[in-house]
C-alpha positions in Angstrom: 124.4 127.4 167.8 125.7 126.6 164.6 128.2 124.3 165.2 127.2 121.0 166.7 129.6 117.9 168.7 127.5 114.9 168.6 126.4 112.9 171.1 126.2 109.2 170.7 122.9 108.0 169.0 120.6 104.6 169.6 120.6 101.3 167.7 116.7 101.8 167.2 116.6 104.7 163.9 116.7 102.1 161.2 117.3 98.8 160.1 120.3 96.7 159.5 120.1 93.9 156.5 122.1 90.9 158.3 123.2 92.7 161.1 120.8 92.3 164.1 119.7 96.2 163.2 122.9 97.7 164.3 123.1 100.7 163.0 126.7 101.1 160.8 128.2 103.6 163.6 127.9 100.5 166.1 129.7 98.2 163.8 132.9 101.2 162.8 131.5 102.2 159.5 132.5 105.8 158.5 131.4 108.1 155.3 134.7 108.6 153.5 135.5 112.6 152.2 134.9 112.6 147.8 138.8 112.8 146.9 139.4 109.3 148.7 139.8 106.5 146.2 136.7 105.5 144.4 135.9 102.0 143.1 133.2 104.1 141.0 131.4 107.0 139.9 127.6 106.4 139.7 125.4 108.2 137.0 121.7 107.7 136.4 121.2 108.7 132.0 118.7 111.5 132.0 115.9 111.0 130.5 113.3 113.6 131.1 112.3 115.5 128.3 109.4 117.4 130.5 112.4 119.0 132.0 114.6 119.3 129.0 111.8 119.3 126.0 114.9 120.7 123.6 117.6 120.5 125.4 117.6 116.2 125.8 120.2 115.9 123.5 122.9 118.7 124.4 122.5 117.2 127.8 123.4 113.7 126.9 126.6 115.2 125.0 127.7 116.7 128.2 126.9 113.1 130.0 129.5 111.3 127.4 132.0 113.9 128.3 131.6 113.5 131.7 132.4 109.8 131.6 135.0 110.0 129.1 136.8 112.0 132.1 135.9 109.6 134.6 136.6 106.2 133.3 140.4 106.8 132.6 140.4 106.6 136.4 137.8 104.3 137.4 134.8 102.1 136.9 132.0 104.1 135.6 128.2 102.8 136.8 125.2 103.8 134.4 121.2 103.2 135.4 119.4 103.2 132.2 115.6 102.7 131.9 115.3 99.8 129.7 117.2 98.0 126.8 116.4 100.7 124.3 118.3 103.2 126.2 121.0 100.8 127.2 121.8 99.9 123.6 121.7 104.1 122.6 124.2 104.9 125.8 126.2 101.5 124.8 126.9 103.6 120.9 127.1 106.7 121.9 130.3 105.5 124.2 131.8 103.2 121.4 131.2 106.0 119.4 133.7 108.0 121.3 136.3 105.1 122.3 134.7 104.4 125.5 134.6 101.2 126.5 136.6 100.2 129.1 135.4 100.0 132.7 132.1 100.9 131.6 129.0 99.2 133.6 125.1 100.0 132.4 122.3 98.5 134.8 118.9 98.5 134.3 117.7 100.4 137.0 114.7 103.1 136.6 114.4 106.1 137.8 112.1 109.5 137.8 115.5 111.5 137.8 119.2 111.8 136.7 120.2 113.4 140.2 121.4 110.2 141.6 123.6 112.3 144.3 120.5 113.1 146.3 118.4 109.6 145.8 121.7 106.8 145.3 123.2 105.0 148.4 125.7 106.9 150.7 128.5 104.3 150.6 130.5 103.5 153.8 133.2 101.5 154.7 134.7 99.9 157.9 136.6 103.0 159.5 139.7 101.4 160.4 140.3 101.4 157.0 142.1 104.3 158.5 142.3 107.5 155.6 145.1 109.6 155.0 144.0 112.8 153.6 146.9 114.9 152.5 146.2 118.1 150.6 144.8 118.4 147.4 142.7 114.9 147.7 146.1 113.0 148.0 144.6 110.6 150.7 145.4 106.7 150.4 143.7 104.0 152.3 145.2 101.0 154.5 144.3 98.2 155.5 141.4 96.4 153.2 139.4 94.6 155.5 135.8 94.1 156.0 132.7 95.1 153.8 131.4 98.2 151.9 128.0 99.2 153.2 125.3 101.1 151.6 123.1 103.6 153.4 119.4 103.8 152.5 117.7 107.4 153.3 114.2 108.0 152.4 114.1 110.3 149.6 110.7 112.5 148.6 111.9 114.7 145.7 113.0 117.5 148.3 110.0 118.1 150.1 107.6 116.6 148.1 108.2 118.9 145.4 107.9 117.0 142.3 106.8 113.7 141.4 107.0 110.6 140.8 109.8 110.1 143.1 109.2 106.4 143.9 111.5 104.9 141.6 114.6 107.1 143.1 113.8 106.7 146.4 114.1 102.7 145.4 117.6 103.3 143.6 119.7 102.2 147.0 118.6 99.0 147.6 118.5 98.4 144.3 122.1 98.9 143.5 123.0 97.1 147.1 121.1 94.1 146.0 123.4 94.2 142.7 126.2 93.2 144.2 125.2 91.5 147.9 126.6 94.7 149.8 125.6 95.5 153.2 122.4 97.5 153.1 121.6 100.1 156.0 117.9 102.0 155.8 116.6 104.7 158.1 113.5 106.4 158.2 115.2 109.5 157.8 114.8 111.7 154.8 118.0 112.8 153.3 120.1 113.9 150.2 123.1 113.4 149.4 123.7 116.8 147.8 122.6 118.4 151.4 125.9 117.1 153.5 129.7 117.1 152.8 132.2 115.3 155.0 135.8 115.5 155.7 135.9 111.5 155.9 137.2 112.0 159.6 133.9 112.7 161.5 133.0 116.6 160.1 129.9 117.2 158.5 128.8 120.3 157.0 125.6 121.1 156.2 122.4 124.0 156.2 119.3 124.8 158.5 117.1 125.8 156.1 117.3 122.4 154.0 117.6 119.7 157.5 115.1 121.8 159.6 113.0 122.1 157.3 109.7 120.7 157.8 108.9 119.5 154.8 111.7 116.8 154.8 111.2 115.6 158.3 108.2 117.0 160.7 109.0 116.4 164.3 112.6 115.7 163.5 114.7 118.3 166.0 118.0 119.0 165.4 119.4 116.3 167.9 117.1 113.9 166.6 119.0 114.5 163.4 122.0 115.1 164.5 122.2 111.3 165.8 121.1 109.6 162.8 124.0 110.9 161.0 126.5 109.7 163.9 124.8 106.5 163.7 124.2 106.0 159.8 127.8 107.9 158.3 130.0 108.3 161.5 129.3 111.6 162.0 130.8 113.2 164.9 130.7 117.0 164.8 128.1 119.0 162.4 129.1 122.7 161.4 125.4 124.2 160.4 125.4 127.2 158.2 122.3 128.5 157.6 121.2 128.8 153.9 122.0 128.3 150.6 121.6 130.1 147.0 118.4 131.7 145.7 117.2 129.8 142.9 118.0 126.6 144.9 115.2 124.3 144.9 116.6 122.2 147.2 116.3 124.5 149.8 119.8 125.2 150.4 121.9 122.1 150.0 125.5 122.9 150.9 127.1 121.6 147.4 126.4 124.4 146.1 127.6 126.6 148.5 130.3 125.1 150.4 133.1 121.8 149.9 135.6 120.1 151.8 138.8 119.9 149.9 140.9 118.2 152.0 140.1 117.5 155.8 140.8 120.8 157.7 140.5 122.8 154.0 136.7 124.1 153.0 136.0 126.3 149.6 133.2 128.2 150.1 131.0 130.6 147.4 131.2 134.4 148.3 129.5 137.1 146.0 131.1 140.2 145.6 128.1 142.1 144.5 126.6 144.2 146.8 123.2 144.2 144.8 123.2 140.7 144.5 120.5 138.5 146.3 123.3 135.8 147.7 125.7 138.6 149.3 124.3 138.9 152.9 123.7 135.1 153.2 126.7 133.9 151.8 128.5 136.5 154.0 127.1 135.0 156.9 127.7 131.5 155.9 131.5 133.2 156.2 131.4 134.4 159.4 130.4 130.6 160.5 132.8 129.1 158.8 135.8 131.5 159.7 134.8 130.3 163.2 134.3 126.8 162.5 136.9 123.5 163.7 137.2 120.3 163.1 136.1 117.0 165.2 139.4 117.4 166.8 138.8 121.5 167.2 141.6 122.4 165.1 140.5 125.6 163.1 139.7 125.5 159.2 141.1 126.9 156.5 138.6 128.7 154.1 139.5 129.5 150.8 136.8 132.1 149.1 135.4 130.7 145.5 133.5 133.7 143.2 129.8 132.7 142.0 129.1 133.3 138.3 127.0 135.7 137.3 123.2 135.5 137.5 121.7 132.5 135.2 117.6 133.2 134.2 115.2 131.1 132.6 112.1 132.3 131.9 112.5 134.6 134.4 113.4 132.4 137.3 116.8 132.6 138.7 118.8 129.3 138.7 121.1 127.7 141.1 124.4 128.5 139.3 127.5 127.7 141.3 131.0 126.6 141.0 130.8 124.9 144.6 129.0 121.8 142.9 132.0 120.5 141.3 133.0 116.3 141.8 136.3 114.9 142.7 137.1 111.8 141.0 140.3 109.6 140.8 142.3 111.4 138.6 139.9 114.7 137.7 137.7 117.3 139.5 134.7 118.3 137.0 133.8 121.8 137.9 130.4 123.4 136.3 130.7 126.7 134.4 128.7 128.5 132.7 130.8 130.7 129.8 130.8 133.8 132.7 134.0 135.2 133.5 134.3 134.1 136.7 134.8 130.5 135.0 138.8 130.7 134.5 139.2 132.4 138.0 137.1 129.5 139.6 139.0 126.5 137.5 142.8 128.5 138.5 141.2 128.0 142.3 141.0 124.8 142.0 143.7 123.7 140.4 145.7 124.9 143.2 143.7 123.0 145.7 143.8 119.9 143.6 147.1 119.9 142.2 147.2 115.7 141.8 144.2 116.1 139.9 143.4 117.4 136.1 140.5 120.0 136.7 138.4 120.4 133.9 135.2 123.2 133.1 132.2 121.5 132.0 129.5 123.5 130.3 127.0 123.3 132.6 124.4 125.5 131.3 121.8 122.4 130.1 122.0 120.7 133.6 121.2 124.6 135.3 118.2 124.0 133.5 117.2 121.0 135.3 118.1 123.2 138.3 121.7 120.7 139.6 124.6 120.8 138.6 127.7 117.8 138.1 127.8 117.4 141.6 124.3 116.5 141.6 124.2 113.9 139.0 127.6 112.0 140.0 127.7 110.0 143.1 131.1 107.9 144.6 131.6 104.3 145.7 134.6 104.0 147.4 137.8 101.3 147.0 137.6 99.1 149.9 
């Protein structure tokens, strides 16, 4: 089946820092949805000139745009390597009037796609959201303690490496400021799920099941470490991704909550193209998918850009892997002209918000996109 209610989970998948290995779930912690209030956006500088040999410096460009956006409307956290790079990152920013709410940490990494490696943030759920349309959801009630979720991460199946200094970016940024630190044995990125903040989850098969991520692992096995680590409550599986994807199939490229009962999802209207039939199926799930209170959902189709090659290879190319910050939505293009129609989209979805196209052609490269390299904290 492709849509799955969850059942309650054990205490006994993962350890608790403090807590007498509760798991969060047990103690009312919840995964708020993107467009609630952020504390932060998180950002790991890139770094890897393997991956970008000429393209290191166009890349960086794009990063300074990216947080000039994002720190009109909140606090803007940046892992650098070492104080060279901190000092470089620290110029380029005054260099472009950026310097207030601006944090760099000394924190190493193999990658810049802190999305899938950084800490899943939580916070007590009586916090109680209000998602209105359009990401116009407050939060009540400040009490209690944000929370940091700690997945294994192994470079999506073992595909690359080194990995180890990702994998150790969540307790790493938890021990930076004494926040509540949850682990689990469980391999998971954060680019693979995307939550409505109320208990829906949506993610794929073909990246959860598959065996390179976590051998033995069945679906209910799964299925309960998200109830107990984010609050999950009811999972809507659709079954792959994009080609090019070498994730394999992470639903931020594919499909996105926009507000609790409101999903955007990537359709191709080629016939020829290799994404029709699956993305067309992914439809068919969604168009009979609810809510954790089974209430229907609305889904709003999004056009994919035309085909981007490198050398050959087909890359990942979507406007689904767009991020929703305080007072912006950063959506990728790609100069195709499918770009405007994808930004008017949007802009009707998030009319509280400024949306703005970021060229998004040197992090395609890389094979993410801005979704991929940005990840929230939430205000509690």
């Amino acid at each position: 089946m492709p849509i799955g209610d969850l059942q309650k989970g054990s205490k006994t998948f993962g350890r608790a820092r403090g807590l007498k290995g509760e798991v969060p779930s047990a103690l009312a912690y919840r995964m708020p949805a993107e467009w609630e209030p952020h504390e932060a956006t998180w950002l790991a500088w890139p770094h890897d000139r393997e991956t970008w040999l000429t393209e290191l410096s166009e890349l960086e460009a794009i990063y300074v745009e990216i947080i000039e956006y994002l720190h009109l409307g909140e606090k803007v956290h940046i892992l650098v390597q070492d104080a060279k790079t901190q000092g470089s990152v620290s110029r380029k920013l005054r260099e472009r009037g950026i310097t207030k709410n601006i944090f760099l940490h000394r924190i190493k990494t193999d990658s810049p796609w802190i999305r899938d490696y950084g800490p899943i943030f939580i916070v007590p759920a009586h916090l109680n959201p209000l998602p209105l349309g359009g990401g116009e959801g407050r939060v009540r009630g400040l009490r209690g303690q944000l929370g940091v979720t700690n997945w294994v991460f192994n470079a999506w199946g073992g595909k690359y490496k080194p990995f180890d200094q990702d994998n150790l970016v969540p307790i790493r940024v938890a021990g930076l400021f004494a926040k509540e630190e949850f682990s689990t044995e469980m391999v998971l990125e954060g680019g693979s799920i995307d939550v409505n903040g109320l208990g829906t989850c949506m993610t794929t098969e073909a990246c959860l099941l598959n065996s390179n991520r976590n051998p033995g692992f069945g679906r209910e096995a799964i299925e309960a470490r998200l109830h107990d680590f984010l609050g999950i409550k009811h999972i809507i599986w659709l079954e792959k991704g994009i080609e090019g994807d070498d994730t394999d199939g992470h639903v931020d490229e594919i499909a996105r909550f926009v507000d609790s009962k409101t999903v955007v999802l990537a359709t191709e209207g080629n016939p020829e193209d290799e994404n029709r039939t699956s993305l067309k199926k992914n439809w068919e799930i969604l168009s009979r998918a609810c809510d954790q209170d089974g209430n229907k959902l609305s889904v709003v189709p999004l056009p994919m850009p035309e085909r981007v090659v490198r050398e050959k290879m087909r890359l990942p190319a979507s406007y689904a892997n767009f991020y929703v910050a305080n007072q912006c939505v950063l959506v990728p293009v790609f100069g195709d002209e499918n770009d405007t129609k994808a930004l008017g989209i949007l802009e009707s979805l998030f009319s509280t918000r400024r949306v703005v196209g970021i060229s998004a052609i040197p992090l395609i490269y890389g094979q993410g996109g801005i979704h991929c390299i940005t990840q929230q904290e939430p205000v509690l």
